[in-house]
C-alpha positions in Angstrom: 0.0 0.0 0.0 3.0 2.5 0.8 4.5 1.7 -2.2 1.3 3.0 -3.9 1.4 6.4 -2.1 5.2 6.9 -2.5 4.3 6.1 -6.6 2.0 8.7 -7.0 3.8 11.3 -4.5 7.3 10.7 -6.9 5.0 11.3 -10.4 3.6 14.1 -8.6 7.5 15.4 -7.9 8.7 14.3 -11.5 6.1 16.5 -12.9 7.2 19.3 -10.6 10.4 19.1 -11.4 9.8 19.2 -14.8 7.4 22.4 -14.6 10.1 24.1 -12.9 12.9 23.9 -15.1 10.6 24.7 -18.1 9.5 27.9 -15.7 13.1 28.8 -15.1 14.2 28.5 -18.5 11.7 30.6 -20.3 11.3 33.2 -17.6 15.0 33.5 -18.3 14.8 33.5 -21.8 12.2 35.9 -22.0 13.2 38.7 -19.5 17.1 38.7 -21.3 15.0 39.5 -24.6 13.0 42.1 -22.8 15.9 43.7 -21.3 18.1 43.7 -24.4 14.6 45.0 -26.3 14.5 47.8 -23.6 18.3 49.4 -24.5 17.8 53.0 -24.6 17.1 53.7 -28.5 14.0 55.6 -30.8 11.1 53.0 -29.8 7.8 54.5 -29.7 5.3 53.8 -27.1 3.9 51.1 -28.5 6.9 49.3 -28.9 7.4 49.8 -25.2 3.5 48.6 -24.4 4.0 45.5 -26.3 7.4 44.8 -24.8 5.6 45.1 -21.2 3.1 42.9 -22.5 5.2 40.2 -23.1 7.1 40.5 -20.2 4.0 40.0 -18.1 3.1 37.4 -20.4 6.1 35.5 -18.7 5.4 36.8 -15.0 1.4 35.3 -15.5 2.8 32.1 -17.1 5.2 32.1 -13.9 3.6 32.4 -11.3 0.2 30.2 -12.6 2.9 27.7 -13.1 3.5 28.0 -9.3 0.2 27.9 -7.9 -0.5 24.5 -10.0 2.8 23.3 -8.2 1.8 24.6 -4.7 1.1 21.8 -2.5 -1.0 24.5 0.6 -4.0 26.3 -0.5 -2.5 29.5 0.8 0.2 29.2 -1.3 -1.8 28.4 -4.6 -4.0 31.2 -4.0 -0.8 33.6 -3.6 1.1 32.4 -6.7 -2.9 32.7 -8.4 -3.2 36.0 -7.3 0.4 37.2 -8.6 -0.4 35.6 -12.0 -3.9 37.5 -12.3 -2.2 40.8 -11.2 0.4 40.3 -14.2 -2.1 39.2 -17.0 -4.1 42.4 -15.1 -1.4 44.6 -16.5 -1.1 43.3 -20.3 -4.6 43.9 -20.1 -4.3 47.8 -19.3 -1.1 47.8 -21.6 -3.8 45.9 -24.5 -6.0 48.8 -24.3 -3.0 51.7 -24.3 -1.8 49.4 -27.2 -5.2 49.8 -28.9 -5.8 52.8 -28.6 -2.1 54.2 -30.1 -2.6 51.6 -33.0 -6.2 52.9 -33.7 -4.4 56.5 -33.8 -1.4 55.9 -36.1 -1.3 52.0 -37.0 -1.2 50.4 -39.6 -3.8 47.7 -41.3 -0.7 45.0 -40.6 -0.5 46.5 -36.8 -4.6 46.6 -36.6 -5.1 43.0 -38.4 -2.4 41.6 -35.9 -4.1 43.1 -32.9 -7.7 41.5 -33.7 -6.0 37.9 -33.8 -3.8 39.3 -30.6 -7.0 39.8 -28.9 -8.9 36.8 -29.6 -5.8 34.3 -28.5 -5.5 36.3 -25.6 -9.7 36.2 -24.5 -8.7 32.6 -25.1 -5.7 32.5 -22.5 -7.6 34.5 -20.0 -10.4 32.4 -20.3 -8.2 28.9 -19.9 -6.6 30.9 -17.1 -9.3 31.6 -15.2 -10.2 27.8 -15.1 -6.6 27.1 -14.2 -6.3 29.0 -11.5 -9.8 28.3 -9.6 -8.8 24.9 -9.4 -5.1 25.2 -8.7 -4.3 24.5 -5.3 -7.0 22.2 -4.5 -4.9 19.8 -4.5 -7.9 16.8 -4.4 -6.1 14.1 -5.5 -3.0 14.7 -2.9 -5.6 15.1 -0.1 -7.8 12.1 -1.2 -3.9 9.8 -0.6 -3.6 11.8 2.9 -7.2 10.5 4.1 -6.3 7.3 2.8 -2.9 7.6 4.2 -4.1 8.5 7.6 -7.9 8.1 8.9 -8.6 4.8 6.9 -5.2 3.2 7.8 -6.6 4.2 11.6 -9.7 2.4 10.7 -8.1 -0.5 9.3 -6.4 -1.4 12.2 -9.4 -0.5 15.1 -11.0 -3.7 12.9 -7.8 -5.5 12.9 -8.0 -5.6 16.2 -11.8 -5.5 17.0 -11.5 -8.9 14.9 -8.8 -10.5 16.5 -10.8 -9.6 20.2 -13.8 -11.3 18.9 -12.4 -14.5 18.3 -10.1 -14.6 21.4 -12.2 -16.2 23.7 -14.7 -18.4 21.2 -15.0 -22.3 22.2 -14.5 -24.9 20.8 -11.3 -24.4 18.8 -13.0 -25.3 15.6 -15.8 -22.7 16.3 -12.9 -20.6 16.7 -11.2 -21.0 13.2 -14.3 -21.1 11.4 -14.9 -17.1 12.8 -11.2 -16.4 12.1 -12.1 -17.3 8.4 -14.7 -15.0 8.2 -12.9 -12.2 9.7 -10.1 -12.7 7.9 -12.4 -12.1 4.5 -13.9 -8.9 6.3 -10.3 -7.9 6.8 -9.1 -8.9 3.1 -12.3 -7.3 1.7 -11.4 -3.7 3.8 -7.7 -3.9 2.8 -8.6 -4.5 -1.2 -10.7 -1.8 -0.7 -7.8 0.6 0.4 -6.0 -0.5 -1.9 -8.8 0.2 -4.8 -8.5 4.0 -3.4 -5.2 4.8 -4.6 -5.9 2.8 -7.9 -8.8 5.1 -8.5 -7.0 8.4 -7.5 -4.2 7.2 -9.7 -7.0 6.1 -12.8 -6.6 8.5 -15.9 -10.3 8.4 -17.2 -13.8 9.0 -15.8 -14.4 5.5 -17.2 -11.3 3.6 -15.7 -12.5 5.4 -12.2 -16.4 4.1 -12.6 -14.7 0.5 -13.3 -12.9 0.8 -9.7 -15.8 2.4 -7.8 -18.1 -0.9 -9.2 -15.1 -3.0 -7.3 -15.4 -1.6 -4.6 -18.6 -1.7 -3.9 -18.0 -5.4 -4.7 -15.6 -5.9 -1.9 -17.6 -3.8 0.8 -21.0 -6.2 0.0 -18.2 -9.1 1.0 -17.0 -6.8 4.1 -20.5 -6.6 5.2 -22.0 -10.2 4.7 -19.1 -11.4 6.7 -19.5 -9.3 9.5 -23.0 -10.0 9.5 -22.2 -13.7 9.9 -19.6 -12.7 12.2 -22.7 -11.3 14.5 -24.8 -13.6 14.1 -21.8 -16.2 15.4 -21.1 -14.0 18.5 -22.1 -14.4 22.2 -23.3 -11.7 24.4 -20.1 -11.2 25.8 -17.9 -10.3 22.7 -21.1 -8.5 21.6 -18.7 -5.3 22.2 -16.6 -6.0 19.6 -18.4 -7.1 16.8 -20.3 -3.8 17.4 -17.1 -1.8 17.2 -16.1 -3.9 14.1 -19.3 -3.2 12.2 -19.2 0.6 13.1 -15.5 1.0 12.2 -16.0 -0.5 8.7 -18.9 2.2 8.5 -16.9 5.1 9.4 -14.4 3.7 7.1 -16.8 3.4 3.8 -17.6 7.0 4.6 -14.2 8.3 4.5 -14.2 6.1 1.2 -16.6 8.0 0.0 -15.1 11.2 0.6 -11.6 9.9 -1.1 -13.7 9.1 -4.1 -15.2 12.7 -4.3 -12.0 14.3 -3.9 -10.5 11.8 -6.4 -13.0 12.2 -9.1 -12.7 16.0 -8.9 -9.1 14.9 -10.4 -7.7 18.7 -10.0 -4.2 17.7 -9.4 -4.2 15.7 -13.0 -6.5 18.2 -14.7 -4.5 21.3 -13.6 -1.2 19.6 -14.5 -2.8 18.5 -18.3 -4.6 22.2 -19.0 -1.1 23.7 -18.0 1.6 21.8 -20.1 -1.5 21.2 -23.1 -3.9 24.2 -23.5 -2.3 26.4 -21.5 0.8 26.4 -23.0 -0.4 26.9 -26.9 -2.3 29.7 -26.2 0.1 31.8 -24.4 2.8 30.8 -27.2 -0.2 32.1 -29.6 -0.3 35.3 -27.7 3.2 35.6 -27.7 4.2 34.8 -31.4 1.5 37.6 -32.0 3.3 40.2 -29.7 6.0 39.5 -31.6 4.6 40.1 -34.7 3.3 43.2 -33.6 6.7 44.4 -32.2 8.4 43.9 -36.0 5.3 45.6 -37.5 5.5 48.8 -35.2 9.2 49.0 -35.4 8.5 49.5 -38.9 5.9 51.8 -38.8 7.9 54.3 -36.4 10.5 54.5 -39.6 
């Protein structure tokens, strides 16, 4: 089971990694061409506005980057702000932008801001997505309640079980309940072990196949402890009790890791980031570019 949670909490750090370095190396990249694009010289201002803009183009990549890697909800929502604070200010430079080009642009400058401002309402709307969902971090809390409350709950029945059959008579009533609670046990921990499958599953449909499982191995869980009650004496009453009402509490923790898991934000961020995220700020950008060449030859 351990092995399962260390899995998933490496990809989670591979991916990480990887995000950082492609962070690092573009913010790099692109603030070196901004400051060698900002040498004192005979731009105009709308040079210097799409400069900005691209610059803060970086900044919002940056820090959205950061808040998808953000592990705390405070952080996420820090690194989220930051990023809607920079793609704030290409905003206010867009409109400067549009209004100097509307004054003295050319068609090439105008044409190029109309496909500008259509990839970037596309950005802002992906980002917007992005970043409500950054930080919630659903899948990495779904493996801590695993981790944690139902490993508690797995062995409170462990040893609710093992109580209930201490003191049964004859030995061979004895071995027959051990059976049984040894499927109630096998049922719980195949059912813990289903949870990290399913927080690990790709698809909806690969998810729904694991949720029909476990409901398979709970209908085991509780048919044997039923049997297990119906085989108990008043005095180990207590534990059979405890056993059935720990496998309860347990289910509904279960539930709760399935929730979280089929919200799937830590996956869903990570794909929207490195997939549609990615090409439409590389739109924006390629446009800003474009625009940058066709005002420097306008100013001539």
């Amino acid at each position: 089971m351990e092995k399962g949670r260390t899995e998933i909490r490496s990809g989670k750090t591979g991916i990480i990694w990887a995000l950082s370095l492609v962070v690092t190396a573009v913010a790099v990249f692109f603030a070196s061409s901004y400051f060698l694009g900002s040498m004192p010289g005979k731009a105009g201002d709308k040079q210097t506005l799409i400069r900005e803009m691209r610059f803060n183009l970086v900044r919002a990549s940056e820090q959205e980057k950061c808040a998808v890697m953000s592990v705390t909800d405070e952080d996420a929502q820090s690194f989220a702000d930051q990023s809607r604070t920079a793609s704030d200010s290409i905003e206010r430079d867009r409109n400067a932008l549009s209004r100097e080009i509307e004054r003295s642009g050319s068609d090439k400058e105008r044409a190029l801001l109309n496909r500008f401002n259509a990839a970037w309402t596309s950005l802002r709307q992906t980002d917007t997505k992005l970043l409500e969902s950054a930080g919630q971090n659903t899948n990495l809390k779904a493996i801590e309640l695993s981790r944690t409350i139902c490993d508690e709950l797995l062995q409170k029945l462990h040893e609710d079980l093992s109580k209930l059959t201490q003191k049964v008579y004859p030995p061979a009533r004895r071995n027959e309940m051990d059976k049984i609670a040894g499927a109630a046990e096998n049922a719980a921990l195949k059912i813990a072990l289903l949870q990290l499958r399913h927080i690990d599953a790709a698809s909806p449909a690969e998810k729904k196949t694991i949720e029909s499982s476990i409901r398979t191995e709970s209908q085991k869980a509780i048919s044997a402890l039923k049997t297990l009650d119906s085989m108990t004496g008043r005095k180990s009453a207590t534990f059979i009790n405890s056993a059935t009402n720990g496998f309860g509490q347990f289910m509904q923790v279960n539930d709760e890791i399935l929730r979280l898991s089929n919200i799937n934000s830590n996956k869903t961020t990570v794909e929207i980031s490195l997939g549609a995220r990615r090409m439409a700020e590389a739109e924006c950008d390629n446009l800003l570019k474009k625009l940058l060449t066709a005002a420097g030859k306008g100013s001539k």
